[in-house]
KEKE-3310 file (N, C-alpha, C; in steps of 0.2 Angstrom, whole numbers, plus 5000, padded with zeros to 4 digits):
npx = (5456:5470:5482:5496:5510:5520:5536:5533:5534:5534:5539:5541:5539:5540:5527:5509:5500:5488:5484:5484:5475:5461:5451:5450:5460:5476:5490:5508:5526:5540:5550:5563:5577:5589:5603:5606:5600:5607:5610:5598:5585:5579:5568:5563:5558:5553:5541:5524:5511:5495:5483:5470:5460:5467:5471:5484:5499:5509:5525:5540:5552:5565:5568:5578:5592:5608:5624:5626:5613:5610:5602:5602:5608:5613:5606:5593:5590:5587:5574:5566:5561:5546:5540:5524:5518:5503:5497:5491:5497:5513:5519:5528:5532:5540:5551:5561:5579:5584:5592:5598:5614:5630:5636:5625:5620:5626:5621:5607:5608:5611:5603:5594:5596:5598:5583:5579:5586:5580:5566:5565:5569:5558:5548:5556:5554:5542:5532:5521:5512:5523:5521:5527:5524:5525:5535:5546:5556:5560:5562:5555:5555:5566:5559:5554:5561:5565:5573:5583:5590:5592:5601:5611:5606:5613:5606:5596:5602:5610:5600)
npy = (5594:5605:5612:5625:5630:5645:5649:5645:5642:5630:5621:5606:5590:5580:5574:5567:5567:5573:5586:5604:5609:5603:5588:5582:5583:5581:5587:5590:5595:5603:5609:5620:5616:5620:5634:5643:5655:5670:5669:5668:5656:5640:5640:5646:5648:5637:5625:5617:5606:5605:5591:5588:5574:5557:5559:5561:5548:5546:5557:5568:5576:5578:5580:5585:5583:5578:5578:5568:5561:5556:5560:5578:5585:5596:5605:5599:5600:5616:5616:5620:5614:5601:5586:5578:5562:5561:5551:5551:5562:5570:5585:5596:5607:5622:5636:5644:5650:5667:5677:5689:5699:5697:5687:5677:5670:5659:5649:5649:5646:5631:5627:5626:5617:5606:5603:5603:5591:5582:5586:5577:5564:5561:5561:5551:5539:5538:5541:5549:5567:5579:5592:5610:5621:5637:5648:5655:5666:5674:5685:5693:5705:5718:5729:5722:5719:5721:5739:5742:5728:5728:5727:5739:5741:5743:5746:5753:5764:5768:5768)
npz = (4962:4964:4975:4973:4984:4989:4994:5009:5024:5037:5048:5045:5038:5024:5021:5019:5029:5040:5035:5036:5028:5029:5032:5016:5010:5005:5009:5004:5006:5005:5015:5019:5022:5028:5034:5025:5021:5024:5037:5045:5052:5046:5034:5024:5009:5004:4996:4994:4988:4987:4987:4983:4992:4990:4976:4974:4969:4974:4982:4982:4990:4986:4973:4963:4953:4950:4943:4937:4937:4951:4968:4972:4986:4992:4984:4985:4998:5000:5000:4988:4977:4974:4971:4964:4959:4952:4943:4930:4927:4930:4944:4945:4957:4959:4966:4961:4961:4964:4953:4954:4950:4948:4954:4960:4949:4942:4952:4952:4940:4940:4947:4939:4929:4937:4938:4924:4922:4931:4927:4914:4917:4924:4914:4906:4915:4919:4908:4906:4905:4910:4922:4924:4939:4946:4954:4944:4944:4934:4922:4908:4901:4904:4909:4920:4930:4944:4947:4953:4951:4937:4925:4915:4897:4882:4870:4875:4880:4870:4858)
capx = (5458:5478:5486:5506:5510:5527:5539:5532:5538:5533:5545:5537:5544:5535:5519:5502:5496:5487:5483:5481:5469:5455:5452:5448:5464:5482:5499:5514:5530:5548:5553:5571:5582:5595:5604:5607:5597:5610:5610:5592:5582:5579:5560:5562:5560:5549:5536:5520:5506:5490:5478:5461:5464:5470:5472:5493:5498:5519:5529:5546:5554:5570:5569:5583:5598:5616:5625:5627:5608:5609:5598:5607:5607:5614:5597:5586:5589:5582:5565:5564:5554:5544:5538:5521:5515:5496:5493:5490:5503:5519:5519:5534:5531:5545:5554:5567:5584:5584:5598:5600:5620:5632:5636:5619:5618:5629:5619:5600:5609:5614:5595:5587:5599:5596:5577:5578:5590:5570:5560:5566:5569:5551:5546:5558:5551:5533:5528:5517:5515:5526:5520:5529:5521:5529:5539:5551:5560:5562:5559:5554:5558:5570:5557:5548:5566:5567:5576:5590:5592:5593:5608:5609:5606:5617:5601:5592:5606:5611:5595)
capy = (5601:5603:5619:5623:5635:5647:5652:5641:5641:5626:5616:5598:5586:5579:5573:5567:5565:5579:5593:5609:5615:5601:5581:5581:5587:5579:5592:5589:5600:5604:5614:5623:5613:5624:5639:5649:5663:5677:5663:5666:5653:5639:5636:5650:5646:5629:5625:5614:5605:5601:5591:5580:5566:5551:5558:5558:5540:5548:5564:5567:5582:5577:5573:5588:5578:5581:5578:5558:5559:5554:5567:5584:5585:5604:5608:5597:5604:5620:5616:5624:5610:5593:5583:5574:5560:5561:5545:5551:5570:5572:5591:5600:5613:5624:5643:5645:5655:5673:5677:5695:5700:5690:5680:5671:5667:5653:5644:5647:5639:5627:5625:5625:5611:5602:5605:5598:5583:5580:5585:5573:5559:5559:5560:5545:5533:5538:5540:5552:5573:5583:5598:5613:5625:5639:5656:5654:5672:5674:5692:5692:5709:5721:5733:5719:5716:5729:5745:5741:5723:5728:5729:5745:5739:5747:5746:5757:5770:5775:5767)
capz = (4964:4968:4973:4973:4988:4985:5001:5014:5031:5039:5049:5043:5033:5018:5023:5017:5034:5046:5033:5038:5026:5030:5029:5010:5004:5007:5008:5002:5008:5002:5019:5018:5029:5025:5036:5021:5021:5028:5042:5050:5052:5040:5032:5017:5002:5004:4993:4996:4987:4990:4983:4985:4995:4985:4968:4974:4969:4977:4982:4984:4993:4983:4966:4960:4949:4950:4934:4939:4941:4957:4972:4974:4991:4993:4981:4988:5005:5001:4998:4982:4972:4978:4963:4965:4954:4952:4941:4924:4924:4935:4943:4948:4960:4961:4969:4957:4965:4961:4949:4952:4951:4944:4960:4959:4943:4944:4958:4948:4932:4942:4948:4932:4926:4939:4938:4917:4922:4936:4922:4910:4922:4926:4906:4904:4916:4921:4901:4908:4904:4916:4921:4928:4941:4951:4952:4941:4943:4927:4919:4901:4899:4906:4912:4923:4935:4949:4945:4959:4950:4932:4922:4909:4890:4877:4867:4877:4881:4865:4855)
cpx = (5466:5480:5493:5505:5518:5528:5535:5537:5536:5539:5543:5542:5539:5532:5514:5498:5494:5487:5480:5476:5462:5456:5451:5453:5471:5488:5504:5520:5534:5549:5561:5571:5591:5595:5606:5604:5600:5608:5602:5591:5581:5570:5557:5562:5556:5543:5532:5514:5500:5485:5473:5463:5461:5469:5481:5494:5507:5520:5536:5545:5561:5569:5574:5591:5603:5617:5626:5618:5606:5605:5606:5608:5607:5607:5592:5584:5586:5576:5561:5559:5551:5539:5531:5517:5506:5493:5496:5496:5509:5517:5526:5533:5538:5546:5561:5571:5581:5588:5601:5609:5622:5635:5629:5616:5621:5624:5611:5602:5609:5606:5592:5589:5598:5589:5575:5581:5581:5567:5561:5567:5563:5547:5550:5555:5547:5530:5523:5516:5517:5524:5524:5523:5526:5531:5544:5557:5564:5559:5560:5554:5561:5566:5552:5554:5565:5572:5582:5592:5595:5600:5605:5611:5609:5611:5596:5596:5607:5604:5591)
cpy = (5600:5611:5619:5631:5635:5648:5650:5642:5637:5621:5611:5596:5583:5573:5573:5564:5570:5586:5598:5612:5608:5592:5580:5581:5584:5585:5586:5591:5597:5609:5613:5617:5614:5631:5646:5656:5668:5674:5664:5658:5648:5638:5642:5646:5641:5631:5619:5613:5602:5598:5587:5574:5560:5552:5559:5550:5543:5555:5561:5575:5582:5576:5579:5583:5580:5579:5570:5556:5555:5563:5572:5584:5591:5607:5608:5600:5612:5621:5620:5620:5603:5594:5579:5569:5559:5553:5546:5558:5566:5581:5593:5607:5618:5633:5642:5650:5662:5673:5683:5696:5695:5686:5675:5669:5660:5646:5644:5644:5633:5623:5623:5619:5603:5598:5600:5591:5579:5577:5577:5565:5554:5557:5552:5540:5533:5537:5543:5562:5574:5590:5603:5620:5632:5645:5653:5659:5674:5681:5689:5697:5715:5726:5729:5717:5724:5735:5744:5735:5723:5731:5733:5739:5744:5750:5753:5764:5774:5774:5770)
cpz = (4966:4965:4974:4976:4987:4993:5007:5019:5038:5045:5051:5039:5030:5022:5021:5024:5038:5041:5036:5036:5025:5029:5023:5007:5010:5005:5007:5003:5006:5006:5017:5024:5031:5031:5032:5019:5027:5035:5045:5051:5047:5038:5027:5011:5000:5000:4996:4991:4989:4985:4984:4987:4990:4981:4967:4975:4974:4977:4982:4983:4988:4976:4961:4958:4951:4942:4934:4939:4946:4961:4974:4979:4993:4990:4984:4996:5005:5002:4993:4977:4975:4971:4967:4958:4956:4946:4933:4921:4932:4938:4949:4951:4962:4963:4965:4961:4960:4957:4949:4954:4949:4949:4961:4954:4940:4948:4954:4940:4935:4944:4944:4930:4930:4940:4930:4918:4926:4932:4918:4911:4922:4919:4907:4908:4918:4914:4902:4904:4910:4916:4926:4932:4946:4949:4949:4943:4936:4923:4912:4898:4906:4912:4919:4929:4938:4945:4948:4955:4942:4929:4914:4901:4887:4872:4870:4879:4877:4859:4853)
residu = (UNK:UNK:UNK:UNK:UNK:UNK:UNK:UNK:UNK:UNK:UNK:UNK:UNK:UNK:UNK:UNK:UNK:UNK:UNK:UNK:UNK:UNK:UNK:UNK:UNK:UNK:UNK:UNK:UNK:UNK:UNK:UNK:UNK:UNK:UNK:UNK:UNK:UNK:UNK:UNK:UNK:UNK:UNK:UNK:UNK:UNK:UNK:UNK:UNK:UNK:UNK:UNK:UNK:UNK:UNK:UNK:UNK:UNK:UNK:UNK:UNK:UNK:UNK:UNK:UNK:UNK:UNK:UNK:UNK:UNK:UNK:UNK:UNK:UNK:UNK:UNK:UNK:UNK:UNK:UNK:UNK:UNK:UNK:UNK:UNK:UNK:UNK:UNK:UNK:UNK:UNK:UNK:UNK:UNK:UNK:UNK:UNK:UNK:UNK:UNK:UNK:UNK:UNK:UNK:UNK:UNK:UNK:UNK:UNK:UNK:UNK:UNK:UNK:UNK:UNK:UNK:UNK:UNK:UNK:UNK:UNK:UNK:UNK:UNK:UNK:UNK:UNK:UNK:UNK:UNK:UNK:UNK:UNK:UNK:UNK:UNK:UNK:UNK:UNK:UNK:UNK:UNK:UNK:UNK:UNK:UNK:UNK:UNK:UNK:UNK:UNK:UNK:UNK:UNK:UNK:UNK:UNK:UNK:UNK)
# end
């Protein structure tokens, strides 16, 4: 059993010791350690998984790439994704940035790319399947983005 919890607000640091939800089951966290949400407070944005004690052989709260694959540091601080190896898969638990407007779309390409440099990382020296899990924030069509966030299609105005 392993579950992957989105927007966490924890202020832990990655841990498989003292779970919250019971002795059978080990957590895993990627709390924000960031003041960037419109300065509040930081512990948005953080993911967590959990999963049957001792079927995680590893975590990492870091495992986001730069383009040196070296750890991103400004990424990894968010707490947007924490990677655990379970033996036989990899899974990638992640909170993808939003992208709405064209000032944050920059910084969520920048996540995603940093996110396949991970993924492929982990394919290359585990030899294992990688699995992705998570909100992506990804609309797949036009009518599934808020109304406030949507940019008019040509196609649909004179179409």
């Amino acid at each position: 059993t392993r579950h992957c919890v989105l927007e966490t607000s924890p202020q832990l640091t990655l841990s498989g010791q003292g779970s919250p939800v019971g002795d059978s089951y080990d957590t895993f966290w990627a709390p924000n350690r960031t003041k960037t949400n419109g300065g509040g407070d930081s512990g948005f944005n953080g993911v967590a998984t959990i999963a049957r004690k001792g079927l995680t052989k590893r975590a990492c709260a870091t495992p986001l790439l730069d383009e040196n694959d070296q750890p991103d540091e400004e990424l990894n601080a968010e707490g947007r994704c924490i990677m655990t190896d379970h033996g036989t898969f990899v899974l990638f638990n992640v909170y993808v940035p939003a992208g709405q407007g064209s000032e944050r779309a920059p910084r969520k390409m920048r996540f995603l790319r940093a996110l396949r440099r991970a993924m492929q990382h982990a394919r290359r020296t585990r030899r294992v399947p990688v699995i992705l899990a998570g909100d992506m924030n990804i609309a797949r069509l036009p009518k599934d983005v808020s109304w406030k966030w949507r940019l008019m299609c040509c196609d649909d105005v004179w179409g």
